[in-house]
C-alpha positions, 0 to 999 in steps of 0.5 A: 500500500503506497504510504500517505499520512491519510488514506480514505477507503471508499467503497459500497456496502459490504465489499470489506472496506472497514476491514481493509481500513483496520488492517491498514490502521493496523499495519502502520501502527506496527511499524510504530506510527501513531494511527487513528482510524476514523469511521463516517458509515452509517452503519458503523463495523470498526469496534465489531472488527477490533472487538471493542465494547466503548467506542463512543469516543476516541478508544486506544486498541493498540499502543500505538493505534486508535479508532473512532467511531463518528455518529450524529451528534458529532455531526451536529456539532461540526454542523454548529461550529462551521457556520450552522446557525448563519446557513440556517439564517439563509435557508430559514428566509426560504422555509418557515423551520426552527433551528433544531429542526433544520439541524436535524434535516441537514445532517441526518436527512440530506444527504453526505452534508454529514460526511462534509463537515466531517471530512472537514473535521479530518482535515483539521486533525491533520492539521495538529499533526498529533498522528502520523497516520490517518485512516478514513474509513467511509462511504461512497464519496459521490455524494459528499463531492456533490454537497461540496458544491452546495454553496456556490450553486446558492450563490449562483442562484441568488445572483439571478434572482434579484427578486428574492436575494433583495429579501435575504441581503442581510441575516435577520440574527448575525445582520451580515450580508447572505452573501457574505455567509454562503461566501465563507461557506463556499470557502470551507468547501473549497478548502476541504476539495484541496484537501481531498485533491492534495493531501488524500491517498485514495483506496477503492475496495471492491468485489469480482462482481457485474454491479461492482464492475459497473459501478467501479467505473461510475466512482472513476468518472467522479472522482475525474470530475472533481479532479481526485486521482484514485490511488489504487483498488482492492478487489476482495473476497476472491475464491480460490477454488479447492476442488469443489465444483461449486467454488470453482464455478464461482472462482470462474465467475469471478475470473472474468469481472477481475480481468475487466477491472485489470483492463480499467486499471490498466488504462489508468495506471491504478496500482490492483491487489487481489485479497483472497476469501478467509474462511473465518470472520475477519474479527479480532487482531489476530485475524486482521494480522493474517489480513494484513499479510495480504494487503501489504505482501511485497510480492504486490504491495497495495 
């Protein structure tokens, strides 16, 4: 794995991306970096992975390896800190909402605004350089990329429609000009798109499957949107067949949806590594080290 101070694994659900960020996590904290791995998932699996029982906060696994396990009332507090109430002044003009309720919508309702203000967050710990590692274990970045936009289509908006922005030209609690506030909301956004573009190694994990194949090549045109380069792919849960007529069918199978992500990785110079299919669950740090063994061998490093 090509080593960056942080690293997000995206992917969609269920192809084994928090277990390749907890191997990872893992792996460079053993080689006596301070790491922490973050999760954003909705439906979060790392304190499962590390068999932790309190992750409501930061929790200390390893000497030098922590986890943290980031849910909505995180995102509301980011929400708060970055500009909530002044947004709210904005979007409240348009729509009769008291502001626990606008709150509650934008971060739980709409989507990736959660994964915004969190990536924000990621950004500024990296910032403190407290931990050498950073490992962002999260859900599919199309969503967030397009949130981050959100600003400055409100602004565009406003600009040709006179007619409402004469009625929002100043916030009726900060009595600064609406402009002025989505200005500075365009700016976080814009810093965190530089973040992502300059600081970011990207890992995609995926399955030998059509859907995934699919939408493997819908990730890569987002990312080129927004000018991400993706850094490499795992393609995981792969059978190695053993002499049962059922795993060599599936093995074939996944045979031909492999050879079509070699050929899109190909063309784009992205690094692949095959992780095998474990017969156990992955859980536990001695069935992550075997894991890791994988995602790090030097015969095709990740």
């Amino acid at each position: 794995m090509e080593q960056n101070n942080i690293t997000v694994f995206a992917g969609k659900g269920g192809v084994g991306k928090t277990t390749c960020a907890a191997a990872a996590a893992l792996h460079y904290a053993r080689c006596g970096q301070r790491t922490l791995v973050i999760s954003t998932d909705p439906t979060p699996s790392l304190a499962d992975i590390f068999e932790i029982t309190d992750s409501c906060q930061m929790t200390r696994v390893t000497d030098y390896l922590f986890m943290h396990e980031l849910g909505l009332n995180e995102i509301k507090q980011m929400w708060e800190t970055k500009f909530g109430k002044e947004v709210f002044e904005v979007f409240s003009s348009f729509v009769a909402i008291e502001y626990p309720e606008f709150v509650d919508f934008m971060t739980s309702i709409l989507p990736g605004l959660g994964d915004e203000f969190m990536l924000d967050y990621i950004r500024q710990l990296s910032q403190k350089n407290d931990m050498d590692v950073i490992i962002w274990d999260t859900a599919p970045l199309g969503q967030t990329l397009a949130l981050l936009e959100t600003p400055t289509m409100l602004r565009q908006h406003l600009k040709m429609a006179p007619r409402i922005y004469s009625k929002l030209k100043i916030g009726s609690q900060s009595r600064q000009p609406v402009m002025e506030i989505l200005k500075r909301w365009e700016q976080l956004s814009a810093a965190n798109i530089d973040f992502l573009r300059n600081d970011v190694n990207f890992c995609t994990v995926t399955i030998a499957e059509a859907l995934a194949v699919n939408q493997l090549k819908g990730v890569f045109e987002e990312m080129n949107k927004y000018g991400l380069k993706p850094g490499q792919i795992i393609v995981n849960n792969l059978v190695q067949a053993d002499g049962s007529a059922f795993l060599a069918g599936k093995a074939k199978q996944q045979k031909h949806y492999l050879q079509q992500i070699r050929e899109i990785t190909s063309e784009l110079s992205i690094a692949v590594t095959e992780i095998p299919m474990f017969s156990g669950e992955i859980k536990g740090l001695e069935m992550l080290s075997q894991f890791e063994s994988h995602l790090f061998r030097t015969d095709k490093a990740v």
